[in-house]
NUMI-14729 format. One record per residue (C-alpha): x, y, z; residue number from 1. Coordinates in Angstrom, 2 decimals, decimal comma, padded with zeros to 5 digits, m for minus. Example, Ala and Ser with C-alpha at 12.3 -4.5 7.8 and 13.67 -1.06 7.14 Angstrom:
BEGIN
ATOM      px      py      pz resi
ATOM  012,30 m004,50  007,80    1
ATOM  013,67 m001,06  007,14    2
***
This chain:
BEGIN
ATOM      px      py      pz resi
ATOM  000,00  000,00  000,00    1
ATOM  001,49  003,05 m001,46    2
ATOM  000,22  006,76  000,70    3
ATOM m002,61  006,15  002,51    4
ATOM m004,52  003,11  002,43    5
ATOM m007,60  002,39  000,00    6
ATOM m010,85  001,48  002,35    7
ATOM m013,85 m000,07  001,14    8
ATOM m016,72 m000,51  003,22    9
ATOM m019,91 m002,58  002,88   10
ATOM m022,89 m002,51  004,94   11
ATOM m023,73  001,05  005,86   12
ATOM m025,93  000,71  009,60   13
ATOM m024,76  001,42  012,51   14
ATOM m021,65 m000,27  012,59   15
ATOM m020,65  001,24  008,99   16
ATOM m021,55  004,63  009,42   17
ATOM m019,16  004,45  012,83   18
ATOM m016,51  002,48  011,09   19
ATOM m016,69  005,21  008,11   20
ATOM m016,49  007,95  010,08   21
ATOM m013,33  006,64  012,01   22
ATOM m011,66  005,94  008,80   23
ATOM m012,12  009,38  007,47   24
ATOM m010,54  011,17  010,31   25
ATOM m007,66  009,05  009,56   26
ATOM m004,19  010,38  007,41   27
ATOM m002,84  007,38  006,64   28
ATOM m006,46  006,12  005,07   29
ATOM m009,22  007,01  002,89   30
ATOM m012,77  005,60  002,27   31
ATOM m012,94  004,81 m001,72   32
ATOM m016,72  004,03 m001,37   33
ATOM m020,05  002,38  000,68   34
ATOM m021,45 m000,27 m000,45   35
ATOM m025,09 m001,74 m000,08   36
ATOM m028,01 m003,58 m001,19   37
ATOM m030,21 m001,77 m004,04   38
ATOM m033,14 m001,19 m001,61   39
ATOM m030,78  000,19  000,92   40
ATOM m031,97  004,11  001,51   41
ATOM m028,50  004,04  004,06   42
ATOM m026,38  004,59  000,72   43
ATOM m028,04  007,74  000,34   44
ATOM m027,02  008,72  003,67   45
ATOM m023,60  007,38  002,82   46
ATOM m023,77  009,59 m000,44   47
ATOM m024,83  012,91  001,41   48
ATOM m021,47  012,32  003,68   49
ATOM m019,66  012,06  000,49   50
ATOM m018,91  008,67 m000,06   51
ATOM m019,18  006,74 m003,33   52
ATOM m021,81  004,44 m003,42   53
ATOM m021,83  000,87 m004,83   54
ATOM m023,92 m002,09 m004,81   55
ATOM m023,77 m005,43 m004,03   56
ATOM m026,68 m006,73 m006,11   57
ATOM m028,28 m006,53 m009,25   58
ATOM m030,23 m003,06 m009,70   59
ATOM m033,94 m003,34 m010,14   60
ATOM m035,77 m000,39 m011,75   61
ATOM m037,05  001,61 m008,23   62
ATOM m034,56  000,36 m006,24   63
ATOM m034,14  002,88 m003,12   64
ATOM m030,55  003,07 m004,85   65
ATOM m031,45  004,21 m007,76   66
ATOM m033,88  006,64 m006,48   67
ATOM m031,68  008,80 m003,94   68
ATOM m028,31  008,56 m005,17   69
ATOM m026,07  008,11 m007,58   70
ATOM m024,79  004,46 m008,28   71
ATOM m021,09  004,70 m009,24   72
ATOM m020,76  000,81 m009,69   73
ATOM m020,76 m002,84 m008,64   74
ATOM m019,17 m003,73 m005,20   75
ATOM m016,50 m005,67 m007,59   76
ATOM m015,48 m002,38 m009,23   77
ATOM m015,16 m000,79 m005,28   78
ATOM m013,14 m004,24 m004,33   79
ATOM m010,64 m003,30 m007,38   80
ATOM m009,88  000,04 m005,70   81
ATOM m009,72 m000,71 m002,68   82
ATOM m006,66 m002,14 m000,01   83
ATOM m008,68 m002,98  002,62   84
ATOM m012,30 m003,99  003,19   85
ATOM m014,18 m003,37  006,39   86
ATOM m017,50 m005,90  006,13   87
ATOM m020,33 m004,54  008,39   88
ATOM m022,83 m006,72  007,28   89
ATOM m024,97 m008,75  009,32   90
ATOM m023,38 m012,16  010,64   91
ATOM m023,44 m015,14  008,43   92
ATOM m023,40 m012,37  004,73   93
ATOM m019,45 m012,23  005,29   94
ATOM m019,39 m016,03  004,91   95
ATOM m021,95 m015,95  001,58   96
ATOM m018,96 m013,88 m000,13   97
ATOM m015,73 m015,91  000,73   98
ATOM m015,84 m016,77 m003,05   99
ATOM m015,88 m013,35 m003,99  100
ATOM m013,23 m012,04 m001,40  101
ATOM m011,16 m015,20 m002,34  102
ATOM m010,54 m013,68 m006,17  103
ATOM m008,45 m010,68 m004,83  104
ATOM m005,93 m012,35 m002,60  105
ATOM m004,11 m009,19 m001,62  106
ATOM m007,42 m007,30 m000,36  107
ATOM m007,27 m007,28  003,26  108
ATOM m010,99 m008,64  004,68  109
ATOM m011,93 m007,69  008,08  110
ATOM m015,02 m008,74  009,16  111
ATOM m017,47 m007,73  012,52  112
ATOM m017,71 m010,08  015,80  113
ATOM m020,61 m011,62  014,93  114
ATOM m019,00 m014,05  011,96  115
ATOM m017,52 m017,02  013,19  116
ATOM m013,31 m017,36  013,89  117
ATOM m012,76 m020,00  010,97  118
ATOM m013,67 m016,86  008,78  119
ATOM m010,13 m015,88  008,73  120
ATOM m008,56 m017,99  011,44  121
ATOM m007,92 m014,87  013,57  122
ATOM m010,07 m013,08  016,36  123
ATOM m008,35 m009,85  016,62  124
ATOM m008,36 m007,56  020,22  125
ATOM m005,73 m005,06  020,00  126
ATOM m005,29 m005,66  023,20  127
ATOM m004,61 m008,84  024,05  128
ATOM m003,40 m010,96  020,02  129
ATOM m002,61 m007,62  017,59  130
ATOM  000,75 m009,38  016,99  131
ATOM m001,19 m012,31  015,50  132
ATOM m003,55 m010,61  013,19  133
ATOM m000,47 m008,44  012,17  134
ATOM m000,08 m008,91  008,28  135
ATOM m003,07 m011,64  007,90  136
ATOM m005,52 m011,01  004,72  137
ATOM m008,56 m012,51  006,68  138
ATOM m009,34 m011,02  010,03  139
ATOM m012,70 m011,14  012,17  140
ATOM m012,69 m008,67  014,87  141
ATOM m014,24 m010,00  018,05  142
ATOM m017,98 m008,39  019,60  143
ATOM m018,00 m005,87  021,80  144
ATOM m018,91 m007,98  024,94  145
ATOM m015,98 m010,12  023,94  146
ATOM m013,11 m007,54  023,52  147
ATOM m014,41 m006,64  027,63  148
ATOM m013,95 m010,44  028,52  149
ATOM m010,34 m010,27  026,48  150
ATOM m009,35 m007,23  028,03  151
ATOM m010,20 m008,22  031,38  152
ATOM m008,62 m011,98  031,06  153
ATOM m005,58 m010,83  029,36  154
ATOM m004,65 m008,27  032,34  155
ATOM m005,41 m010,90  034,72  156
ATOM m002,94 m013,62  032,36  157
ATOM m000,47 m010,89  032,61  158
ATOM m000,56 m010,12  036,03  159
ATOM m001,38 m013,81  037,53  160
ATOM m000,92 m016,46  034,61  161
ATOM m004,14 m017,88  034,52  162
ATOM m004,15 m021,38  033,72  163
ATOM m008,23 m021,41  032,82  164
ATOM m010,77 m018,83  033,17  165
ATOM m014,47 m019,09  032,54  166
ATOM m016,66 m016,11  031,35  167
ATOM m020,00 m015,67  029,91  168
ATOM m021,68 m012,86  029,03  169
ATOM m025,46 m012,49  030,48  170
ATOM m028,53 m010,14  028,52  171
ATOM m030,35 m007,93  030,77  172
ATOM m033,99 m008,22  030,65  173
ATOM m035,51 m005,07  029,70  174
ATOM m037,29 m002,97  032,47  175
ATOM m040,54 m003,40  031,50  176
ATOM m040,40 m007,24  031,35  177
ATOM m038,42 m007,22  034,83  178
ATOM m041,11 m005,01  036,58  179
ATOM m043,96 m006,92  034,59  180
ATOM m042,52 m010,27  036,36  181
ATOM m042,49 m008,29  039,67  182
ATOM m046,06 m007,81  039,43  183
***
């Protein structure tokens, strides 16, 4: 990678519009373009922050795509710009598209918590394994909940040597089903 890096990013919700906004306030990188399914209206969003927009299907006449922004191209033409791509979509979609992300070896693939570890064969926490991930072409990047548990067993590791540890993570009941039970 020559000057700053080339970012692609697909899936633009809440975990793409973060991830895109953390990439742009970097110097050493640069988003080349969003992309999205057809029907997506987040690309317009995407668009009106001044990203390119792409798509990762087939365009149907009204597509929400079509409508409210201007389609530069197919997510293959964004994947042939870019160095890096940053794969917000939903958990199991990253695994649909190993074929595709298979035909450009050098791209760099990193992929949210929710996909599973054989994804790339590395569950990156800067904390605790950044030395492992360090040059690898497939990366998944472990859930929020889990980079806590990391964080929290690695210090311990470091400051005790754990031999085992056992964590779990428990949901909270929302309020209103808590105080419903209570009644």
């Amino acid at each position: 990678m020559n000057g700053r890096a080339r970012i692609a990013i697909v899936g633009y919700g809440v975990i793409g519009r973060r991830v895109a906004d953390a990439v742009s306030l970097q110097p050493d990188m640069e988003v080349v373009g969003v992309a999205g399914r057809p029907m997506s209206v987040s690309l317009r969003d995407a668009q009106m922050h001044g990203y390119d927009v792409f798509v990762t299907d087939q365009v149907k006449d009204g597509s929400a795509a079509c409508r409210c922004t201007g389609v530069i191209g197919r997510f293959e033409d964004l994947l042939d710009q870019s160095d890096v791509l940053l794969d917000c979509t939903p958990s199991g979609v990253p695994r649909e598209r190993v074929a595709l992300y298979d035909r450009y070896p050098q791209l760099v693939v990193i992929v949210q918590g929710g996909e599973k570890h054989a994804f790339g064969g590395v569950s990156f926490n800067a904390f605790a394994n950044y030395a492992e991930a360090h040059g690898q072409r497939r990366i998944r990047v472990i859930s929020c909940s889990s980079t806590g548990i990391t964080r929290f067993v690695f210090a311990l590791d470091q400051a005790f040597g754990l031999q085992r540890a056992f964590m779990t993570c428990h949901a909270v009941r929302p309020i209103r089903e808590s105080r419903a039970r209570l009644l």
